[in-house]
MARTORDREN-753334 format. One record per residue (C-alpha): x negated, y, z negated. Coordinates in pm, 1 decimal, padded with zeros to 6 digits, m for minus. Each point is the difference from the previous one (the first is absolute). Example, Ala and Ser with C-alpha at 12.3 -4.5 7.8 and 13.67 -1.06 7.14 Angstrom:
> m01230.0	m00450.0	m00780.0
> m00137.0	00344.0	00066.0
//
This chain:
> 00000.0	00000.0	00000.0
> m00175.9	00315.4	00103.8
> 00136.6	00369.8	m00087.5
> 00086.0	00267.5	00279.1
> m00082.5	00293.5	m00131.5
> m00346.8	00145.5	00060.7
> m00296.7	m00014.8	m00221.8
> m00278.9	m00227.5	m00066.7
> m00003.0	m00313.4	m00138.6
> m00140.3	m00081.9	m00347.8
> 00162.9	m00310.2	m00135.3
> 00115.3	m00277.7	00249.9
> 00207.1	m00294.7	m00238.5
> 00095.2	m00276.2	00249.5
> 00193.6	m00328.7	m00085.9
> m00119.2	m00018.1	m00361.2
> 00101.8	m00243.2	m00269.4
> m00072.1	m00092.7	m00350.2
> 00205.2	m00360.8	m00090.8
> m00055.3	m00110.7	m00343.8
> 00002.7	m00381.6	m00084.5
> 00227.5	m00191.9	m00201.6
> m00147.7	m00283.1	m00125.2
> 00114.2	m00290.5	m00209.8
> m00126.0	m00326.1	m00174.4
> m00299.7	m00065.8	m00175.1
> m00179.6	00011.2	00340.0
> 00153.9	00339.7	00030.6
> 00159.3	m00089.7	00320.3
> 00099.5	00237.5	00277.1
> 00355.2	00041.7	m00002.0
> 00072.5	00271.3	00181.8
> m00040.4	00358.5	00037.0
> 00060.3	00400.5	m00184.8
> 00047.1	00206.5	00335.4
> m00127.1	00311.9	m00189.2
> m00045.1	00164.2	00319.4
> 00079.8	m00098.5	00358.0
> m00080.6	00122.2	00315.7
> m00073.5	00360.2	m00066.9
> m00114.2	00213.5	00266.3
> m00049.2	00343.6	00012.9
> m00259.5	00317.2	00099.8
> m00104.4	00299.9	m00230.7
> m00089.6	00348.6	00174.5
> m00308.2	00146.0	m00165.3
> 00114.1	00279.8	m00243.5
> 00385.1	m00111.8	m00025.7
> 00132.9	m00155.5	m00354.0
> 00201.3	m00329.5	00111.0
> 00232.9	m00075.3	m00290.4
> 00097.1	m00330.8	m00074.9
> 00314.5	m00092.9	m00184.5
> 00246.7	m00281.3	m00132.0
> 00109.4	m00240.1	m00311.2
> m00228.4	m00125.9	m00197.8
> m00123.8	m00342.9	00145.4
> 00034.7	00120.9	00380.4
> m00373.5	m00018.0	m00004.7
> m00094.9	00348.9	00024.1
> m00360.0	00003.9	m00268.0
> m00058.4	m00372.7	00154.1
> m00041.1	00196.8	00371.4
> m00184.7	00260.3	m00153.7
> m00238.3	m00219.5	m00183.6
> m00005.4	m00276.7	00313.0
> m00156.4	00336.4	00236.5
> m00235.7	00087.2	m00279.1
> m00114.1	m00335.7	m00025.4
> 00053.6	m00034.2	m00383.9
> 00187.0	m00303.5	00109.8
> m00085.0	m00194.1	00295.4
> 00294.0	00006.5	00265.9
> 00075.6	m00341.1	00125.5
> 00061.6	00141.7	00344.5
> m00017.6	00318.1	00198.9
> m00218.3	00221.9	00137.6
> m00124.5	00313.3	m00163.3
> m00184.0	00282.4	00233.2
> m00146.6	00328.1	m00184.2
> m00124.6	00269.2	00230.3
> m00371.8	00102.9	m00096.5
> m00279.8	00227.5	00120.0
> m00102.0	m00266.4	00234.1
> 00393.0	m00093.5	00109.2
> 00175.8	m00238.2	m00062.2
> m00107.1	m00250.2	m00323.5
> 00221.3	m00363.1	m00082.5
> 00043.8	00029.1	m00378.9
> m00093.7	m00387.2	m00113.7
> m00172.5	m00153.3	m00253.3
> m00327.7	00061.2	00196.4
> 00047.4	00351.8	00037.7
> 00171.7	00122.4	m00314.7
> m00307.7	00100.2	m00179.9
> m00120.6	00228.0	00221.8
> 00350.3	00150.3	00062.1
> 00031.4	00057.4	m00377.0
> m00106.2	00369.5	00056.8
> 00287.3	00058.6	00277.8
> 00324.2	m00143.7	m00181.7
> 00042.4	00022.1	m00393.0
> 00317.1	m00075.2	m00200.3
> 00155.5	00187.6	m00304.1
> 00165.0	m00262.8	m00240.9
> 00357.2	00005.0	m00122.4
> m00063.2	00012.7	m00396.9
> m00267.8	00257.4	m00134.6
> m00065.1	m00194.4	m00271.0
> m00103.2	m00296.4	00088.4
> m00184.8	00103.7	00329.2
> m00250.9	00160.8	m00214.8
> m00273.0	m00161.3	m00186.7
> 00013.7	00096.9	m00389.8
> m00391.0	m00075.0	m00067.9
> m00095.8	00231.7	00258.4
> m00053.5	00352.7	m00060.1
> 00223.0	00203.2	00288.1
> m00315.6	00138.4	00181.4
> m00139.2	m00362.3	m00000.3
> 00340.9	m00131.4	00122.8
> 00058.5	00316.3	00332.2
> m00422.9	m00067.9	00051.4
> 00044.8	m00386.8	00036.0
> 00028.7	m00029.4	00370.7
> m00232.2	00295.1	00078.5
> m00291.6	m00244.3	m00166.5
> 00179.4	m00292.4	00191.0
> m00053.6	00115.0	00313.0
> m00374.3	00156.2	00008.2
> 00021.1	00335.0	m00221.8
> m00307.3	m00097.0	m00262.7
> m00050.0	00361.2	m00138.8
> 00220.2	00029.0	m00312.5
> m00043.3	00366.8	m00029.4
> 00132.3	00013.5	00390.5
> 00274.6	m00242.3	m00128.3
> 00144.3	00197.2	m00313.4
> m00051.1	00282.9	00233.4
> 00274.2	m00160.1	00245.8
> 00267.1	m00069.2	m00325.6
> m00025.8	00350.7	m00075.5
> 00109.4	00102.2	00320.7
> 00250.2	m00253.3	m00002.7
> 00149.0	00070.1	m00264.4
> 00065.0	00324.4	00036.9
> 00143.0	m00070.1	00354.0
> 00271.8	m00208.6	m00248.7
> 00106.1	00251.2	m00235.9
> m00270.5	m00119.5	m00307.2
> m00341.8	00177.0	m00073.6
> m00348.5	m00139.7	m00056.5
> 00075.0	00014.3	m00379.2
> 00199.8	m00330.1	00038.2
> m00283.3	m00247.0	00176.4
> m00098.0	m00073.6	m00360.8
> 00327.1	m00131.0	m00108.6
> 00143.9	m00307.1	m00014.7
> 00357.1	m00146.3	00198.4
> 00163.0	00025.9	m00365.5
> m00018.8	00333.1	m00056.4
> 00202.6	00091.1	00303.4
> 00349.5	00051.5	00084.2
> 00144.2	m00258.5	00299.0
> 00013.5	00292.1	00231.5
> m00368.2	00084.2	m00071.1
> m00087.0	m00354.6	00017.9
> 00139.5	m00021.3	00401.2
> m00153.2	00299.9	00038.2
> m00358.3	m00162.8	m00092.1
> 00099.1	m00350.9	00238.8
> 00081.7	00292.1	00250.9
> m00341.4	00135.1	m00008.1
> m00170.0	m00353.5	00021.1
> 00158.3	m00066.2	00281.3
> m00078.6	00297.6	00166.9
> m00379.8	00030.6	m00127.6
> m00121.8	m00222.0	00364.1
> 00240.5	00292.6	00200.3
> 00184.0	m00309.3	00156.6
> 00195.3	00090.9	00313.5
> 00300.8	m00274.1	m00120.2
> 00143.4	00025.6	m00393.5
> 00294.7	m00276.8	m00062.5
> 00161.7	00150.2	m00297.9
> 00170.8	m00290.3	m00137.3
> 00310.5	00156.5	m00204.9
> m00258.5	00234.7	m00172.8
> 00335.3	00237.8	m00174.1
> 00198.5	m00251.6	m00071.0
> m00142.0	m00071.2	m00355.4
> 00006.9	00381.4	m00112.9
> 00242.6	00197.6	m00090.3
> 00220.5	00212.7	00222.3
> m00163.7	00361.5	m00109.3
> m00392.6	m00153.1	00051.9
> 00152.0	m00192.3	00362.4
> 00065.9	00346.2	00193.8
> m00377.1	00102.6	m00146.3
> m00182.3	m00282.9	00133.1
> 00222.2	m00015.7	00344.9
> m00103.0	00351.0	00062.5
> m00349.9	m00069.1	m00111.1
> 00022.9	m00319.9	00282.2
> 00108.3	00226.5	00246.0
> m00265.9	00316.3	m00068.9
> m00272.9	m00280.0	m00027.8
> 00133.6	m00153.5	00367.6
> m00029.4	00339.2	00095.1
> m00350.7	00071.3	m00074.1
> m00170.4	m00328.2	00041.9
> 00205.4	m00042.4	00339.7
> 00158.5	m00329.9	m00186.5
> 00176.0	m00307.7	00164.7
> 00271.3	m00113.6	m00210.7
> 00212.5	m00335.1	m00084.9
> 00215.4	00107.6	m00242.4
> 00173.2	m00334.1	m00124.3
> 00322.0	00108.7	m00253.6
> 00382.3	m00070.8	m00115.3
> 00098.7	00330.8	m00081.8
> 00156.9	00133.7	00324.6
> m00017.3	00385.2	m00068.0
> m00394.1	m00037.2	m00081.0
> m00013.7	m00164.0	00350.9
> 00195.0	00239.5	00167.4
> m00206.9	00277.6	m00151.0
> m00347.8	m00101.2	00056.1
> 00034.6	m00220.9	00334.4
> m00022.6	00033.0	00374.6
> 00144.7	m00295.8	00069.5
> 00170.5	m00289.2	m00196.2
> 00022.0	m00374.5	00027.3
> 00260.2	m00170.9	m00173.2
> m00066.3	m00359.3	m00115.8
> 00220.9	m00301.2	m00057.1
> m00109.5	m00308.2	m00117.5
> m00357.3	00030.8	00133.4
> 00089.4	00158.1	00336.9
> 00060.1	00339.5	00132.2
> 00359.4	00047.8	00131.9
> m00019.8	00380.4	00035.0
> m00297.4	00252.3	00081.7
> 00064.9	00376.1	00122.0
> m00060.8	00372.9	m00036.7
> 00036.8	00084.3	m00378.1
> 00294.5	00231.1	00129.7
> 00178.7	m00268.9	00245.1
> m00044.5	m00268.0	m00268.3
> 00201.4	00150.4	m00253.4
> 00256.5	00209.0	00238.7
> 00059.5	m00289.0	00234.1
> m00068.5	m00339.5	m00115.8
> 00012.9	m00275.3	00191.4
> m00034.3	m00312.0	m00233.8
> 00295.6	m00100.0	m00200.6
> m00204.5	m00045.1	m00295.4
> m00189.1	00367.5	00052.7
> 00373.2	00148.8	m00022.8
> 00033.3	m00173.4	m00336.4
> m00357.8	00120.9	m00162.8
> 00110.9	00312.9	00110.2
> 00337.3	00028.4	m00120.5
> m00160.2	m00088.5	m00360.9
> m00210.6	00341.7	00001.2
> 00191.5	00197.1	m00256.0
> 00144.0	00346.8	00097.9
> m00138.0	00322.2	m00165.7
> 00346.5	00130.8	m00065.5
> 00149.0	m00119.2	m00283.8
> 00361.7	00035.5	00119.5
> m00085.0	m00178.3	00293.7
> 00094.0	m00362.8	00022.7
> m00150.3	m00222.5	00297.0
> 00129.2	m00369.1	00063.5
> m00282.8	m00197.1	m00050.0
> m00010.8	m00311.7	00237.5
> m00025.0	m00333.9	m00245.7
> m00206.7	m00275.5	00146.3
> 00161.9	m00303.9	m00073.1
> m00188.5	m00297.0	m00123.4
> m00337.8	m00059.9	m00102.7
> m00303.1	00032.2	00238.6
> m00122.8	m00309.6	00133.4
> m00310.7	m00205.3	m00083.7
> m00254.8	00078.6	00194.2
> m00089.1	m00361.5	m00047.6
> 00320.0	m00107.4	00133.2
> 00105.0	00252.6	00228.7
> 00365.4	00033.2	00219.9
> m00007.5	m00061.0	00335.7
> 00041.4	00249.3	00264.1
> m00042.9	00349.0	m00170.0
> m00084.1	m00043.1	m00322.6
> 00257.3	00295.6	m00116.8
> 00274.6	m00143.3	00200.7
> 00120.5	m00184.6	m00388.9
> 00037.6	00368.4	m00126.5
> 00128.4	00198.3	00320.6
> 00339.6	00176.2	00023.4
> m00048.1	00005.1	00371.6
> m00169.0	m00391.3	00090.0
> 00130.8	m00197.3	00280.1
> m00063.4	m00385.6	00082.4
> m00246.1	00130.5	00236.6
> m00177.7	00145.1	m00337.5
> 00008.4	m00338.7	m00157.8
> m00184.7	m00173.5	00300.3
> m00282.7	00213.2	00162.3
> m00273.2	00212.5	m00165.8
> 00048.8	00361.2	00131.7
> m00327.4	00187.4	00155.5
> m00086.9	00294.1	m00143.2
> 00079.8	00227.9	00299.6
> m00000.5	00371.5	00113.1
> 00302.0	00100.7	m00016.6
> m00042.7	00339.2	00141.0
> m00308.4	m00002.7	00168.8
> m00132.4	00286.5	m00256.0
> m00149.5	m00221.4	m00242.0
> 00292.1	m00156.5	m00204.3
> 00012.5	m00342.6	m00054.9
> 00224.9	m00202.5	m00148.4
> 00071.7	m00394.7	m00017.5
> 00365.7	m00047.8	00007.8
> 00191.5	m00150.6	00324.3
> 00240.3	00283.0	m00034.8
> m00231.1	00284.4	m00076.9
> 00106.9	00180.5	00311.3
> 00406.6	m00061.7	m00057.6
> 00009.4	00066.8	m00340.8
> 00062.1	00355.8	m00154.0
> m00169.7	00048.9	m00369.5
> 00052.0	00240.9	m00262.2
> m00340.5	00177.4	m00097.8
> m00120.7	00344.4	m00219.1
> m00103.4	00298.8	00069.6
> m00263.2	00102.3	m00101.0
> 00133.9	00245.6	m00283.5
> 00183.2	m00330.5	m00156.0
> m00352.8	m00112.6	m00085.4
> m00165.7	00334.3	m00129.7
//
């Protein structure tokens, strides 16, 4: 799947997937398979913010991990666009990539190591990959943390002494202190609370800004997607059923199951009542997964056609919005605007 629009090229995700096995016995038999993710394909233009959302399960940190290599993807190929062009991101090459593509982790408070002084912890991969000179090292943290909102008076502080919104801000500047062109921030407001979550978004979006930042922004909270992305992908069960313009996304969905997440976002106005759209049933296992579309069990608009054939994900308007639902040109969905989400 390739995107119209102009631009280059800086993250090329083709067929990947990450099954899990089930095993069994005392010989810990094979039985069968977790379909964490399956069959994801998708491009990143350098300098956008690709948002990815859904339940939690669809398989949305197991992508992000599976393209930074922190787990190895059973299938799938993974292209990152380099100084020297195009690069296959494998277990052979990973290493060297490490300075390209870095990943801020969901909880601030375990992602940090609590023996580790904080200018030993943002310095770490600066002595990883060649910088010997500790002076020139500490020099680096100083810079970077200013760049996130905290001063050179913190490098001598432990983890435990900060607040969780400090905390991201210190796994922020790690992953930034190689200047990577590709940052998967994996849920990285989700654990704070709402006041510190518009404070580190903005930060994210000054720091994309300056740096000239690539971003996968993996979430659940719509309105932080809709604010920080350029495009969205939606997830369902560990494949993408709808990917668009942040604006076309929202005001004209084309998945069933996007026209549900969205009628969930609350309104601003108090007096103002929406009618949410309640899913019915569970979501599947992904070890034991429907046939045909996979949301077909939970669709107010699924056909027998629905319950037989896997739809493509498909252009539906030749601008970049793709959806994969049999009926995604027929059908007419309710979105928001985009003051129902400010």
């Amino acid at each position: 799947m390739t995107i119209p629009n102009t631009g280059e090229i800086l993250l090329d995700v083709q067929g990947l997937r990450k099954y899990f096995p089930i095993t069994k016995g005392i010989f810990r038999r094979t039985v069968g398979h977790v379909k964490a993710v399956e069959n994801v394909s998708f491009q990143v233009r350098k300098g956008e913010t690709l948002g990815v959302v859904g339940e939690s399960g669809c398989g949305k940190t197991t992508m992000g991990l599976s393209i930074m290599h922190l787990i190895q993807p059973s299938q799938g190929t993974i292209r990152l666009h380099t100084d020297g062009g195009w690069t296959e991101v494998n277990a052979q090459s990973i290493r060297r990539l490490r300075d390209k593509m870095q990943i801020v982790f969901q909880d601030p408070f375990s992602s940090l190591d609590p023996r580790m002084r904080i200018r030993d912890i943002v310095a770490e991969p600066l002595q990883a990959h060649g910088m010997k000179n500790r002076r020139q090292r500490y020099e680096q943290v100083e810079k970077l943390l200013d760049a996130v909102g905290l001063g050179s008076h913190h490098m001598n502080r432990f983890p435990h002494e900060f607040s969780g919104g400090q905390r991201q801000r210190i796994g922020i500047a790690r992953a930034l202190s190689l200047n990577p062109s590709l940052v998967v921030c994996d849920e990285p407001v989700s654990a704070l609370d709402v006041s510190v979550q518009a404070q580190v978004l903005n930060l994210l979006h000054d720091l994309q800004e300056e740096f000239g930042l690539t971003y996968l922004f993996i979430a659940h909270d719509l309105s932080v997607v809709q604010h920080i992305s350029d495009r969205v992908a939606v997830m369902y069960l560990g494949r993408i059923v709808e990917m668009g313009e942040v604006d076309s996304l929202f005001s004209r969905p084309k998945h069933p199951y996007t026209e549900a997440l969205l009628s969930a976002i609350p309104d601003p106005d108090p007096d103002v009542v929406g009618e949410q759209i309640i899913l019915q049933g569970d979501v599947p296992s992904p070890a034991n997964p429907p046939p045909g579309c996979h949301f077909h069990p939970r669709c107010l608009y699924a056909q027998e056609r629905c319950r037989q054939e896997i739809p493509e994900l498909l252009d539906i308007d030749g601008q970049g919005h793709f959806a994969a639902c049999h009926y995604a040109q027929e059908l007419s969905l309710t979105g928001v605007s985009a003051g129902e989400t400010a």
